[in-house]
N, C-alpha and C positions, 0 to 999 in steps of 0.2 A: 539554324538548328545546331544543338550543342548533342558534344557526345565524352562518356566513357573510357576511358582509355585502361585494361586492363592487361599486364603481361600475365605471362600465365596461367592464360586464363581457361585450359583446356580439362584441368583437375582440381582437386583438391582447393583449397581456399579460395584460389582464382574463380573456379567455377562457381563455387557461394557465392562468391562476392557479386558473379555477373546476377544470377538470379535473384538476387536482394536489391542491385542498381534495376532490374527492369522490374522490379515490384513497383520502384518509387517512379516507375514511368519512365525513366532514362534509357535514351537510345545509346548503343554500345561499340565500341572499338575492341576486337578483343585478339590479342594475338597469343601467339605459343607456336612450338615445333610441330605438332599434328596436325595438318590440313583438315584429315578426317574429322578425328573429336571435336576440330573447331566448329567444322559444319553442321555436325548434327547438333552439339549445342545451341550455332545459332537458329537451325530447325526450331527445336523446343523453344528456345525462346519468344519468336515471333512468332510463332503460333499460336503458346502459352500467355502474354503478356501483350501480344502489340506493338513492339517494338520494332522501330530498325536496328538490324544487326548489322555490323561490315565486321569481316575476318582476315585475318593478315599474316598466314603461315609463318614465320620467321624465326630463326636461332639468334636469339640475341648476344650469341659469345661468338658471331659472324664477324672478322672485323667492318667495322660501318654498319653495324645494324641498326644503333639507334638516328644515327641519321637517314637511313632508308627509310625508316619508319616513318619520321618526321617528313621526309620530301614527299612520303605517299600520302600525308596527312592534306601537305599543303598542294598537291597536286589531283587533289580528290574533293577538296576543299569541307575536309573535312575539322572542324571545332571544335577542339579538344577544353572542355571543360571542368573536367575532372581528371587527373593523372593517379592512376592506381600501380605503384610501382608492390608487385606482389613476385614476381620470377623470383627463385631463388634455390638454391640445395644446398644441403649438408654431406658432411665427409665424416663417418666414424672412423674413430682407432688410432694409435699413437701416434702424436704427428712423425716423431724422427723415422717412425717406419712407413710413412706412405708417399705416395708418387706424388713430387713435387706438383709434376706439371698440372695434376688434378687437384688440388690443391690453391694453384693459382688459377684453374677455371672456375673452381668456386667462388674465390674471393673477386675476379671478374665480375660474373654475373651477379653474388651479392652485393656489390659496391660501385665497381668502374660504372656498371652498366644504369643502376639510378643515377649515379652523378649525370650521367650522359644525356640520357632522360630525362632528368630537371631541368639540365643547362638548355637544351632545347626548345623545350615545351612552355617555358615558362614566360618567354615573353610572350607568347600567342594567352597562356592566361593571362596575362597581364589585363588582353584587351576583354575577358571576360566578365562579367558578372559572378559574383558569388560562386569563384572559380576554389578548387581544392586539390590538395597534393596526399594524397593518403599512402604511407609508407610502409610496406611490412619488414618488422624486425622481429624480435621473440624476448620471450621472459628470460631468454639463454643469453641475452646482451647485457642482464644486469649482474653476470657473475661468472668466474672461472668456470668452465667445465669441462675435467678432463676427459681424452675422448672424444670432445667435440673443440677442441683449444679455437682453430682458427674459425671455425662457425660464429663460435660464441662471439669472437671478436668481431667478426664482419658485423654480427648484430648490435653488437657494441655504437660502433662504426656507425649504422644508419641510426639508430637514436639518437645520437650525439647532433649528427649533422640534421636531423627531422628539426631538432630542439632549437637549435644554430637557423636555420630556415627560415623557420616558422617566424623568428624575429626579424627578420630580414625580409620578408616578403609582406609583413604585418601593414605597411603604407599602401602596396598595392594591393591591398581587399584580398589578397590570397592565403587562402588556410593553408597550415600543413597538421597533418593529425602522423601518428603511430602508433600502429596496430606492433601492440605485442602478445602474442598468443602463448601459451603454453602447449603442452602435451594436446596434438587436435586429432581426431579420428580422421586420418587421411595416409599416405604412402610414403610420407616423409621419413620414418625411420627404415623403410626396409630399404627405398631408392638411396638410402646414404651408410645402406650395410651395416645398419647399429646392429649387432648378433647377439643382444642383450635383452632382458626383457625384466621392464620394471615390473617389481614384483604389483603392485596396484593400476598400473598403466589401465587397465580397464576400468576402472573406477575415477579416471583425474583425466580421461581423453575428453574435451569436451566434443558435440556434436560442431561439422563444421559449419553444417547452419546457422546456429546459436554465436559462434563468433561471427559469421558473417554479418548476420544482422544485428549485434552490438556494433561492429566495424563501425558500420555506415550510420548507425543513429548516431553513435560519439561523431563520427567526422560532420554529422548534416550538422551537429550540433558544434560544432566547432572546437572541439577538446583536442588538449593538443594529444595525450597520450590515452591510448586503448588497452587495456591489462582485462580482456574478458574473464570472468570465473573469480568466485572468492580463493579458490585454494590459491590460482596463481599470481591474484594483487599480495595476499597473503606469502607468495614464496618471495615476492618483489621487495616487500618491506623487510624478510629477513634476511634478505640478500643486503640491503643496502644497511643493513645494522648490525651485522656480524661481520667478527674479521673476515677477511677475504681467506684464508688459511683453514677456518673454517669448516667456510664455507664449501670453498672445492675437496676437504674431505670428505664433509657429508655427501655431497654430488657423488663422489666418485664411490663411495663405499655404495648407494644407492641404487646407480648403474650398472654394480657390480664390476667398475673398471680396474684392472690390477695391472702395474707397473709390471713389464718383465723384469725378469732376477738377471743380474752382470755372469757372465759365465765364470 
């Protein structure tokens, strides 16, 4: 019996995502910080779908988490067949003005923490069938954005290495896809303090339904990269054909982000 494997799976796109994996009948792994949300999600779910749920409390900015994980996988004997690296946060506001250290727990849990996660998990796909690595990064990887400087990078970061992967795993029958989402109707701007507010943001948030299940039809399908939404394949393509210069002008005039003045 194979399963699931999603971080953060307790909100926002994690939470889509689980409810789209138990559409297509997949039994689920789903961890995040909330014991509670976990449970009652996997409530709904096996009540809703059918499924087996296992839930697995855990801060994956724990040092050794992702190997907890992993030992509780193999000590559970549970087969992980799909690995959904989704955990993640953003940091608004000037990097030279923000707390280091917060700063380095984001780019942790956006980066260290996949890498951790793949180096683990991947030989247990190896031994699976039609096994996948489905990676979230954002439409914020394909371009400066001040404001969000070291975000955007990390997302940079997991696309690079999704795309690097993906070739490298191509022998052992193992997909990798990347999910790049733009603007999603979820808690990601306010949990990462953006104090701005796009002027159309209501109009360009997609539902997070709607990315979720493009998610997983591009990964069932084997594609390597997921850009849900015309507006933001559309922001992707001009991202990658305008100067870089720009480009983070327009961003930042958009976000309303303004450089403080030198005393």
């Amino acid at each position: 019996m194979s399963y699931v494997l999603i971080t953060g799976a307790s909100k926002g796109i994690g939470k889509a995502l689980a409810e789209e994996f138990a559409k297509h009948n997949c039994n689920l792994l789903l961890t995040a910080r909330s014991e509670e949300e976990l449970t009652s999600l996997a409530s709904f779910l096996k009540k809703d779908y059918k499924v087996k749920v296992v839930t697995f409390p855990l801060d994956l900015l724990k040092e050794g988490a992702a190997g907890e994980l992993s030992g509780f996988c193999a000590a559970n004997k549970i087969a992980v067949r799909v690995l959904v690296n989704n955990a993640g946060s953003g940091l608004w506001g000037a990097f030279a003005d923000s707390n280091l250290n917060d700063q380095f727990a984001m780019l942790q849990l956006n980066q260290r923490v996949v890498l951790e996660l793949c180096h683990y998990f991947i030989p247990v796909l190896k031994e699976m069938p039609n096994a996948h690595i489905l990676n979230v990064a954002s439409t914020a990887g394909f371009q400066p954005f001040p404001g969000f400087a070291a975000y955007a990078a990390s997302k940079a970061f997991i696309y690079s290495f999704s795309r690097s992967l993906r070739y490298e795993l191509k022998e052992h029958n193992i997909n990798v896809s990347c999910l790049c989402p733009g603007p999603t109707d979820t808690s990601f701007f306010s949990e990462a303090q953006f104090n701005h507010k796009l002027d159309t943001s209501e109009g360009i948030k997609m539902p997070v339904e709607e990315v979720a299940a493009k998610a997983v039809a591009a990964m069932l399908a084997r594609k390597a990269v997921v850009i849900p939404g015309i507006s933001n394949k559309l922001g992707v393509f001009m991202s990658k054909h305008l100067p870089a210069g720009l480009t983070s002008t327009v961003l930042g005039k958009l976000v309303k982000y303004e450089r403080k003045k030198e005393d």
